[in-house]
C-alpha positions as CSV (number, residue, x, y, z in Angstrom):
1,X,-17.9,-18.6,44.2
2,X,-15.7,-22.1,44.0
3,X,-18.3,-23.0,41.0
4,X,-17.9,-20.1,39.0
5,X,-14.5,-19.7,39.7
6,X,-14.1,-23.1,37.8
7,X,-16.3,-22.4,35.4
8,X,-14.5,-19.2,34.4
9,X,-11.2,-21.2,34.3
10,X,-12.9,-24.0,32.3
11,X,-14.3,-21.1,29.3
12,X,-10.8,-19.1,29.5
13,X,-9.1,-22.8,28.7
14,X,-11.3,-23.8,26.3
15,X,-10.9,-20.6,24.4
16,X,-6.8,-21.1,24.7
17,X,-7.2,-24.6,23.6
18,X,-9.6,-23.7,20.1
19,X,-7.0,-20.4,19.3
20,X,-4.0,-23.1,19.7
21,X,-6.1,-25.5,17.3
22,X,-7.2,-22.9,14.9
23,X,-3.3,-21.5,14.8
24,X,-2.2,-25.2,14.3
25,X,-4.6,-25.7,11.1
26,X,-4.1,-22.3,9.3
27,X,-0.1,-23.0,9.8
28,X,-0.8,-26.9,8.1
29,X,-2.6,-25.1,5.8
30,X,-0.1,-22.5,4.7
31,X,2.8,-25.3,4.8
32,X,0.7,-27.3,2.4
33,X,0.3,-24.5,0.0
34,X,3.5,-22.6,0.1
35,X,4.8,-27.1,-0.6
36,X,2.6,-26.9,-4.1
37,X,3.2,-24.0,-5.2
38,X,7.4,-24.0,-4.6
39,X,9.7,-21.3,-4.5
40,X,8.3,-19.1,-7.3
41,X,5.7,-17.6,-4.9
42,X,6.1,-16.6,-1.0
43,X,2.5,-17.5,0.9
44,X,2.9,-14.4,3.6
45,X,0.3,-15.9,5.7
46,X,-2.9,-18.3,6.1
47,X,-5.9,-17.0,8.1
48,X,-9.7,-18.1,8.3
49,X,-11.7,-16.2,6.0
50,X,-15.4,-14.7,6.5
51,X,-16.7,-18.0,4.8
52,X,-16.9,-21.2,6.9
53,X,-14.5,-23.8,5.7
54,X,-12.3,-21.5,3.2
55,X,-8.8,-19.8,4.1
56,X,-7.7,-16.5,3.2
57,X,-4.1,-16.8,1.6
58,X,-1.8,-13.8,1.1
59,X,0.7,-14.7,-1.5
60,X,2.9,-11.1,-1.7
61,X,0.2,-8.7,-1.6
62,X,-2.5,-10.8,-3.2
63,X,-5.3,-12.9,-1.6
64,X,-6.4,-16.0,-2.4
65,X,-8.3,-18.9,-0.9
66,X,-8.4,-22.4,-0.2
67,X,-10.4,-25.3,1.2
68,X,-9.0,-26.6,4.5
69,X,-7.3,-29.3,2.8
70,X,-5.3,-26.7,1.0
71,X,-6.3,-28.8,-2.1
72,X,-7.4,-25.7,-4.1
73,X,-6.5,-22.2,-5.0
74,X,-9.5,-20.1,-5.9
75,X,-9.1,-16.7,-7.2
76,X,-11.7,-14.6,-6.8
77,X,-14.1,-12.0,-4.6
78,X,-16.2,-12.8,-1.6
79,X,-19.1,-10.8,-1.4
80,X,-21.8,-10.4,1.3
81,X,-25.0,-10.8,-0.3
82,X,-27.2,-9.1,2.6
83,X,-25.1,-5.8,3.0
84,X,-23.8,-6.1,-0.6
85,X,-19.8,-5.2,0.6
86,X,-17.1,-6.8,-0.8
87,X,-15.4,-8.2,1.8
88,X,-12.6,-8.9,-0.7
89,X,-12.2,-5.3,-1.7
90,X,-12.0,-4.4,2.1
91,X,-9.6,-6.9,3.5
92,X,-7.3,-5.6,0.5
93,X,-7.6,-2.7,1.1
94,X,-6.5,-2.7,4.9
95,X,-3.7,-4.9,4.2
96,X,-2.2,-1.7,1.6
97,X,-2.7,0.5,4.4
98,X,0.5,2.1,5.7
99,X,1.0,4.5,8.8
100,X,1.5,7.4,7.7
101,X,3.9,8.4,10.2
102,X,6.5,5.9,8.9
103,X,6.6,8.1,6.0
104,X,9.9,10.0,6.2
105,X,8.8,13.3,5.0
106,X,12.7,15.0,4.6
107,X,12.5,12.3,1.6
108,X,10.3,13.7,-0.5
109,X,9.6,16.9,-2.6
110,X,7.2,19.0,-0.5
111,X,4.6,21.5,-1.9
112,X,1.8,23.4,-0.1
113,X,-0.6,25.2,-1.3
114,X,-3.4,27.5,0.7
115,X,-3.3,26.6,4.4
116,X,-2.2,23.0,3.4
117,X,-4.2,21.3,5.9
118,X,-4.9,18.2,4.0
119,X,-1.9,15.9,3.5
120,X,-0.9,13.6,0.4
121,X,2.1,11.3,-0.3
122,X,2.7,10.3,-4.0
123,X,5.2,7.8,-4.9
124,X,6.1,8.8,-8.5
125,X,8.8,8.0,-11.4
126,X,9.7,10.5,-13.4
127,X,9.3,8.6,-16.7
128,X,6.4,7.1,-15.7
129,X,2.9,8.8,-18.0
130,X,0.4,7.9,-15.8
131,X,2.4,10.1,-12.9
132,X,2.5,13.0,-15.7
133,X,-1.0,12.4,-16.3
134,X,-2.0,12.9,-12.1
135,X,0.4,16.0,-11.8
136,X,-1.6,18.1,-14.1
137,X,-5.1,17.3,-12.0
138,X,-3.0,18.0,-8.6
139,X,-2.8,21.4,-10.0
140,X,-6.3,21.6,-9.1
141,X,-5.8,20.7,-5.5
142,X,-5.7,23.6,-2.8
143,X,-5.6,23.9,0.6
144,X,-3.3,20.9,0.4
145,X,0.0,20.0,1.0
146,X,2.1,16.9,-1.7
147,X,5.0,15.3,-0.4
148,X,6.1,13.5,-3.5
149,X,8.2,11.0,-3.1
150,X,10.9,9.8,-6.3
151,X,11.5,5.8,-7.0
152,X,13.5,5.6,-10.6
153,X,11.9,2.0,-10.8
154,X,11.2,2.8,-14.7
155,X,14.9,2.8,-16.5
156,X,18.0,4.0,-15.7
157,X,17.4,7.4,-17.3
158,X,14.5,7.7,-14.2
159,X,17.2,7.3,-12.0
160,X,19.4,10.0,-13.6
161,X,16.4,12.6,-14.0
162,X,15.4,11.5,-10.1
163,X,19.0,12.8,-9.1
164,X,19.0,15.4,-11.4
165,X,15.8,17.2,-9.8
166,X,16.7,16.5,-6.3
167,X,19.6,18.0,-7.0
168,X,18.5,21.0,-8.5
169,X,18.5,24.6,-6.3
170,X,14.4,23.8,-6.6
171,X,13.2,21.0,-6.9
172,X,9.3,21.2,-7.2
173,X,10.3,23.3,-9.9
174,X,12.4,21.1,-11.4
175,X,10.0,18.2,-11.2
176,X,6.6,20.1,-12.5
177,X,8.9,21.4,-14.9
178,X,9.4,18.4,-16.4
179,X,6.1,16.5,-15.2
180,X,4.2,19.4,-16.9
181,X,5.7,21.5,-19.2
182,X,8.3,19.1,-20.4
183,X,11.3,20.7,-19.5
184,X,14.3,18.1,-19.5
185,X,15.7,18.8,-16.2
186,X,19.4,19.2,-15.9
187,X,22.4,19.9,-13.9
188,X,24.3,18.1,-11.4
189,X,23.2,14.6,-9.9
190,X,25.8,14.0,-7.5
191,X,24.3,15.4,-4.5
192,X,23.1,13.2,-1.5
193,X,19.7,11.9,-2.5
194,X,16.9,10.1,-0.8
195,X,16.3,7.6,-3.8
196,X,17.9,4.7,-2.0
197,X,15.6,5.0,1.0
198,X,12.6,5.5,-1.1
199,X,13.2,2.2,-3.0
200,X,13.8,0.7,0.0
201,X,10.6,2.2,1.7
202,X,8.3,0.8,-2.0
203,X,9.7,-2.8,-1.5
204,X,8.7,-2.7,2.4
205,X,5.6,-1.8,1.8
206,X,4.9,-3.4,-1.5
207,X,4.6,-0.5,-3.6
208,X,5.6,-1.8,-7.4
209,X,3.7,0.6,-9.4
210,X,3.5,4.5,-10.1
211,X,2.0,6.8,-9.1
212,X,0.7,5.3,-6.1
213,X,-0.8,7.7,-3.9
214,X,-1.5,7.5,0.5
215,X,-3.4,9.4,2.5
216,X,-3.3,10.5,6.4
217,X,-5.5,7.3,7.2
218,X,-2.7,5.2,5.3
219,X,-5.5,4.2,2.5
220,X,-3.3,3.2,-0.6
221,X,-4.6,4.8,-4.3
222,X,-2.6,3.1,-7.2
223,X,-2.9,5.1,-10.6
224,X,-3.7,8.0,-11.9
225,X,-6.8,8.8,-9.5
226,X,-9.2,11.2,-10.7
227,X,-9.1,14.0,-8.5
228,X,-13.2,13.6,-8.1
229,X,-12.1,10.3,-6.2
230,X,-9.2,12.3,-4.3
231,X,-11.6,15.1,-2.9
232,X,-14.2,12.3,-2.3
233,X,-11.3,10.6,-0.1
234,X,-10.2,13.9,1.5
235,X,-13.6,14.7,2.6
236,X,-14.1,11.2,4.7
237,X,-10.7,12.1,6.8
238,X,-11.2,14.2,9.9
């Protein structure tokens, strides 16, 4: 019992002491990098990658690599040859994830239609084409419930519109008005808004870009998703 008792002890050590190493190398590593590459850029973090000898490096919301030296930057995709994913593609895609309960849901415009038992958050600016673009195929969507949320990250005027359909006595009207049938929307825009929070909330969770849409898994869609794509993701959620 002695024996294996010290053998146990020996394996849970040596598995401390190669964690401590490999956390000392990934943070030489990242000190090296973030050195070269100065203030202009902020490396978030420096972890091994699938591939012996290379490092994933998260500068913002982008990944790079490196050698272990941190000599080199390489821009690119890793891809598994035998299964064919892109490991890349995946690892990005986890990091955009968000929980969907941090979503404050008093925040944004909120529309159901049918039984609205499948959920979608859209980050949207007013001004913003792309967002006009996705309203008119969310139109197609039923059974669904939209909580859209406004960042004026566009121009000033986003900002005023923003106000001015929060504001409103209805402001899913107000919005789709103006999203669809390109009614300028009006009246006051000195109410209490949420604007301030949902900036706030898009430079958290790195959301520079509309319309960016989430779903209840916290998967992140940037663009104007074809709504093939968004019934395709709805149908993989339980």
């Amino acid at each position: 019992m002695n024996k294996f008792l010290s053998a146990t002890a020996l394996l849970f050590a040596s598995l401390l002491f190669s964690g401590y190493a490999h956390a000392q190398a990934e943070q030489q590593v990242k000190t090296e990098i973030q050195k070269k590459l100065g203030t202009n850029a902020k490396v978030r973090s420096v972890t091994a990658s699938p591939v012996s000898g290379l490092y994933e490096v998260l500068v913002g919301n982008e990944i790079f690599y490196t050698d272990t030296s941190g000599k080199y930057l390489i821009q690119g995709e890793i891809i598994e040859l035998a299964s064919g994913k892109n490991l890349t593609e995946l690892r990005q895609a986890d990091l955009n994830r968000i929980k969907w309960a941090d979503l404050t849901q008093a925040n944004a415009i909120k529309i159901v239609r049918g039984n609205g038992s499948r959920q979608l958050a859209v980050f949207s600016d007013p001004n913003c084409g792309y967002c006009k673009r996705l309203e008119k195929s969310l139109l197609q969507l039923d059974n669904v419930t939209i909580y859209t949320y406004l960042i004026p990250i566009l121009s000033p005027d986003s900002a005023q519109k923003s106000k001015q359909i929060w504001c409103s006595s209805d402001p899913y009207k107000s919005y789709t008005d103006w999203m669809i049938n390109g009614i300028t929307p009006s009246g006051k825009s000195d109410c209490n808004t949420p604007l301030d929070k949902n900036m706030a909330f898009a430079k958290t969770y790195g959301i520079t870009g509309t319309p960016t849409l989430f779903f209840t898994d916290g998967s992140r869609f940037p663009g104007a998703v074809q709504i093939t794509d968004i019934e395709k993701k709805f149908s993989t959620l339980k």
